[in-house]
N, C-alpha and C positions, 0 to 999 in steps of 0.2 A: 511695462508693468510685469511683477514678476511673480509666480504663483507659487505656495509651499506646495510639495509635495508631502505628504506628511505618511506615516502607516494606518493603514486604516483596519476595523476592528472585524476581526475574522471570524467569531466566533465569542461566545459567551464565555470560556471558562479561558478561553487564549488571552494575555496580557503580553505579553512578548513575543520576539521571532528573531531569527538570524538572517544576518541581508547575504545570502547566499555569492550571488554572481550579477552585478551589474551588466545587464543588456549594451546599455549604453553609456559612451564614458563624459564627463566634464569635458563641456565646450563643444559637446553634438549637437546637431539639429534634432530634432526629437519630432514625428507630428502626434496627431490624438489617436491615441490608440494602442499603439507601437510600443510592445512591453519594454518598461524601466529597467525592471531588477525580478531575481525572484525571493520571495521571501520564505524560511524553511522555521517552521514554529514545531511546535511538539504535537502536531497530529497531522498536518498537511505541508505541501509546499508550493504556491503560488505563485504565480507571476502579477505585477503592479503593471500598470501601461499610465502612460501618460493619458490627461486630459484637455490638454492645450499644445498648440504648436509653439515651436520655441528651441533658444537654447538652452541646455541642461548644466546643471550646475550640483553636481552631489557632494552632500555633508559628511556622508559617513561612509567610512573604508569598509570593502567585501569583508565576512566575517563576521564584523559586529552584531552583537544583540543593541536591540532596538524595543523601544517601548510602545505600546500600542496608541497612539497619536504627534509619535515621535516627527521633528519635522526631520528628513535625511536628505532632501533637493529642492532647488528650486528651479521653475523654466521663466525661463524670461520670453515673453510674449511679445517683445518689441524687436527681438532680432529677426531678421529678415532670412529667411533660407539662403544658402550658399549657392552662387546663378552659374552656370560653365559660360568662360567666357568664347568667343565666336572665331570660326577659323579653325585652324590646328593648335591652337592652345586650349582652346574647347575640349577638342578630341581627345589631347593628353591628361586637361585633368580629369575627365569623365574617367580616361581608362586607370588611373590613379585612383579615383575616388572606387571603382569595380574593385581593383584589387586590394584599396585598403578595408571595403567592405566583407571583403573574402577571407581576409588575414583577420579580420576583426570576428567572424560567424564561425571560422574556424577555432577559437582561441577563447569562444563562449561556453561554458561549461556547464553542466546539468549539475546539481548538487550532488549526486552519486558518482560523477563522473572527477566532480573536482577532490569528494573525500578521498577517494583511490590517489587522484595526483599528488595531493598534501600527505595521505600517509606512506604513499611511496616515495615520495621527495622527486616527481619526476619536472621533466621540464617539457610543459604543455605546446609550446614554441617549436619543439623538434620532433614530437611525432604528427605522423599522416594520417587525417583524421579520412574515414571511410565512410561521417551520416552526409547528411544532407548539407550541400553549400561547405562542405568539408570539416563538418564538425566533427568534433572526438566523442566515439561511442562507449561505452565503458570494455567493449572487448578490445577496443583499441588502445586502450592505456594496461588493460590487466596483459595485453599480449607482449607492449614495452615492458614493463616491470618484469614479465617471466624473462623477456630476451634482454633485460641487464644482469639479471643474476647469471642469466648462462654465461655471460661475458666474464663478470667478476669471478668464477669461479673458474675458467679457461685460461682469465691475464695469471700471466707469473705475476707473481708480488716481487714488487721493486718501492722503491722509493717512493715513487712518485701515487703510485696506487695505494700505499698500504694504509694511508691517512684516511682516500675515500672508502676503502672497503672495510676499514677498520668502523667506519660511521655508519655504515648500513647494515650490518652483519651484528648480533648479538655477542660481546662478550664475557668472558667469567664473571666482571664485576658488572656486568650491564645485561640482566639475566630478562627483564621485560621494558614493557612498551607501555608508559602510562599516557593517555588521550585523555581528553575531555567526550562526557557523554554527548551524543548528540540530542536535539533537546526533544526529540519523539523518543530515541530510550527511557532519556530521563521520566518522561512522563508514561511511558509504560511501565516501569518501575516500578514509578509511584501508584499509578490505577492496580500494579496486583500488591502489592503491600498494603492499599488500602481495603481492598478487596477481603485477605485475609483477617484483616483486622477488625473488620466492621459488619460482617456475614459471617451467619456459621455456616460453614461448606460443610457439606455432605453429598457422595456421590455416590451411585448404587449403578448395576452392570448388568448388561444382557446381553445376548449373542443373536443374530440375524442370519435366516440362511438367503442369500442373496441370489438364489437361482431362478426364481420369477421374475425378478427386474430387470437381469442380464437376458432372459430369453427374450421378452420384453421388448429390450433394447436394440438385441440384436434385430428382429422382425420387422420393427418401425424406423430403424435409423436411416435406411433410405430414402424410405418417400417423406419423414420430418426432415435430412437434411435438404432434400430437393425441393421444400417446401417451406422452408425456414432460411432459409442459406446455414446453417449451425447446428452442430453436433447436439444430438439428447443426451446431455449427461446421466449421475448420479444424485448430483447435488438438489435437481430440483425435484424429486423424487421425494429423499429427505426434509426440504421446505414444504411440501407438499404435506409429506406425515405429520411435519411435525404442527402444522396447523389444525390438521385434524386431532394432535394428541392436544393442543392448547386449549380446544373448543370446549376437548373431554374433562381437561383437568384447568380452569381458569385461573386458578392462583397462581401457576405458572407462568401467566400472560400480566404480571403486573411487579410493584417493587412497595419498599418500605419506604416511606417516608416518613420522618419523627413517629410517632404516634397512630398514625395513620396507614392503610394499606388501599395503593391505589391498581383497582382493578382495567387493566385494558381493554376497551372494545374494539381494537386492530388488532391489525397484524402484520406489522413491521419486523421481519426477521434479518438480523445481522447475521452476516457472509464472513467468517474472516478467511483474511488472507494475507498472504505471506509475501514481502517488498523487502526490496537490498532493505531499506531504512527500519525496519522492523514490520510486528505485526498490525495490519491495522482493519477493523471493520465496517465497512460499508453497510447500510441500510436498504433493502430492498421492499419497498413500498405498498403495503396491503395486497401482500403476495396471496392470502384470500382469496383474492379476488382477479388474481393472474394466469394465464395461461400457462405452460409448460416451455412453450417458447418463449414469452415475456420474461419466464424467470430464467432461463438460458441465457438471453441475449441482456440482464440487467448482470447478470454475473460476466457474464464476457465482457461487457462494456467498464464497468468497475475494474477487472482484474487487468484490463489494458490502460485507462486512466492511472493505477497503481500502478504499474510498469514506469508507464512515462512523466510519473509528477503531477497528476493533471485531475487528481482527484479532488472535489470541494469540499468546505469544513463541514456544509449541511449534508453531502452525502454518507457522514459519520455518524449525524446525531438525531436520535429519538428512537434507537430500537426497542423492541419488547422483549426478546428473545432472539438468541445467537445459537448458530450452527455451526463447529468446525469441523473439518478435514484434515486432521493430521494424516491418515494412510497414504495421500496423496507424497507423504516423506517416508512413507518405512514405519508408521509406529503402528504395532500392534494394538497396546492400550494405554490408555491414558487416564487422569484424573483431570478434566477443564478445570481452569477458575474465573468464576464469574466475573462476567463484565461489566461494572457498575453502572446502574443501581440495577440490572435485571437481578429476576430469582432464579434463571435458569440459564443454562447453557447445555446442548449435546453434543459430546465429542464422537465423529465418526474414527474408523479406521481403516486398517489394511484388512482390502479383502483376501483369505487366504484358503487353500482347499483342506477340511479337516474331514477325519471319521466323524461321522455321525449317525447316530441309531434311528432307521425311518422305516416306521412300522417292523418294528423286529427286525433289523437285518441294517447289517453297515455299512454305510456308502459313502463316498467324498463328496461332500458340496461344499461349496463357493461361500465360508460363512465371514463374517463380519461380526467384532465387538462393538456393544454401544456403552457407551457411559454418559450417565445424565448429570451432574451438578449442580444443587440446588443450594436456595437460605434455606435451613431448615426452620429460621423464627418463621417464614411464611407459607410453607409446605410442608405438609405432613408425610413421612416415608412411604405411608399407604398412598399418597398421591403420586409421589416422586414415581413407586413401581408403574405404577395404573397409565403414566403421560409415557414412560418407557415402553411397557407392554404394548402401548398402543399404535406405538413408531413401527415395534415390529411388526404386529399384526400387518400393519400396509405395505411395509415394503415385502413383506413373505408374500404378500395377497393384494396386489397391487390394483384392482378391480374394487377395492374399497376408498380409491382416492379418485377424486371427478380427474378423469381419464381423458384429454380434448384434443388428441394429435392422433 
């Protein structure tokens, strides 16, 4: 009996996906469990596992877009696993089947891992892969591709080279490189063009002296890390404030809907963060009602699932309000745009040492830009200041946020 495998539905507003990199190929053994394929949609990227033993039988070539109930394999339930046969024939195909397991775990590619190989046109088969089971890392392909330019630019041009290097190398009449978007650009795209089009953005700016939170930080980062296993950042500081400015100012904690304006009693605050494949933001769960370390270790854990692909679609959806860190890149200041359908977002920055005037007299301290961005059909500018004000107020005076480490 043979089972569809079919795509299964990821998420409410996901209709499609790209079938990344087949796990395993036509005419494997497959058991239950044992991821299929991964599949790379416009906000996450997934792995499928089978749910039957069997062998496999796939419809549709790596690459493809797929539709969300699409059928792309079937396993057939009546095949028997493949038995080693007894003796020293046994031994050779087990060590057969080892090595072509090897050859095959090496030669399986993470979606970031195979974009670099396809735009660098390299050949997956020839380099040495250094993760696990000898797979290819992405510094192991970015490392090929810098050491074939160094080649290609060391070979004399002859005959034989000037074809290949003429195809990798831009010329006069071939001045760029047109791709197709990937389908999480594509749809980050679309989420800030819709953004602009359907909110009026307005964002208003304050400055933060950061010298509290870093003394702070300093004094407690020992005994929290020896008591946490993990760093105190900034970030949860910021989550912190910023639930206390959403308490202060409510309209801030909800969105528009037709007609209607729906006010939130959580506090779901989106993290973004920044992944080879774009930006994307994770939810952090009635942060309210979390510790200092819980909201540490949900950003650690997120920003390492984003690393590795491994982030889920519901870890994306239902926030009330979004936090970003650009300073963690170098930007002094910013203008966020909202992340639909919230009414607010606050952009952090770099912190940097300026003159400031404290109590008559001029000193350098540690200050920080904030910018808030709000609807303004649902927030009123006196509000917008009042949920800013009151970010700062905490992080200058950090004794006004429940304090538990």
């Amino acid at each position: 009996m043979s089972i569809e495998v079919k795509i299964p539905a990821v998420g409410e507003s996901i209709s499609s996906g790209i079938i990344s990199v087949w796990h395993k190929k036509s005419g494997e053994f497959v058991k239950a469990g044992e991821p299929l394929f991964t599949l790379e949609t416009d906000k996450v990227s997934t792995e499928i596992t089978a749910e039957k033993d069997g062998v496999l039988t796939a419809h549709v070539p790596e690459g493809q877009e797929v539709k969300i109930g699409e059928i792309v394999a079937s396993i057939d339930e009546s095949a028997a696993p493949p038995a080693a046969a007894p003796g020293s024939d046994g031994e050779k195909q087990s060590k057969a089947t080892d090595a072509q397991e090897k050859k095959s775990s090496a030669t399986v590619l993470s979606p970031a891992v195979r974009r670099i190989v396809e735009e660098e046109k390299l050949d997956a088969g020839k380099i040495a892969g250094s993760g696990k089971a000898g797979r290819l890392t992405k510094g192991d392909v970015l490392t090929a591709a810098q050491n074939r330019e160094t080649e290609l630019i060391a070979r004399e041009p002859d005959v034989s080279s000037a074809t290949e290097v003429a195809a990798q190398q831009p010329t006069q009449s071939d001045r760029y490189t047109r791709r197709k978007m990937s389908p999480l650009r594509r749809k980050i795209a679309a989420q800030l063009v819709m953004a602009q089009h359907n909110a009026a953005i307005l964002t208003t700016f304050n400055e933060c002296d950061m010298s509290a939170v870093q003394a702070l930080r300093a004094k407690s980062q020992d005994a929290f890390t020896k008591k946490n296993g993990l760093k105190l950042g900034f970030m949860s500081f910021f989550i912190k404030a910023s639930v206390e400015a959403l308490k202060a100012v409510p309209s801030l904690n909800g969105r528009i809907e037709g007609d209607d304006f729906i006010e939130n009693h959580f506090y779901d605050i989106g993290v973004a963060v920044g992944t080879d494949r774009g930006l994307i933001v994770p939810i952090v769960r009635d942060a309210d009602k979390k510790t200092f370390a819980e909201l540490e270790r949900d950003i650690a854990d997120y920003a390492q699932k984003a690393r590795t692909g491994k982030i889920k679609i519901e870890d994306l959806q239902g926030g009330s309000f979004t936090v970003s860190n650009g300073g963690v890149y170098g930007s002094l200041v910013s203008t966020p745009i909202l992340n639909p359908p919230q009414s607010g977002i606050l952009g952090m920055h770099k912190i940097m040492d300026r003159a400031i005037v404290v109590n008559g007299k001029i000193e350098a301290r540690p200050m920080m830009y904030l910018a808030l961005s709000y609807d303004h059909r649902a927030v009123d500018g006196k509000e917008g200041v009042t949920f800013l004000i009151t970010v700062k107020d905490c992080i200058e005076d950090p004794t006004k946020l429940p304090l538990d480490f």
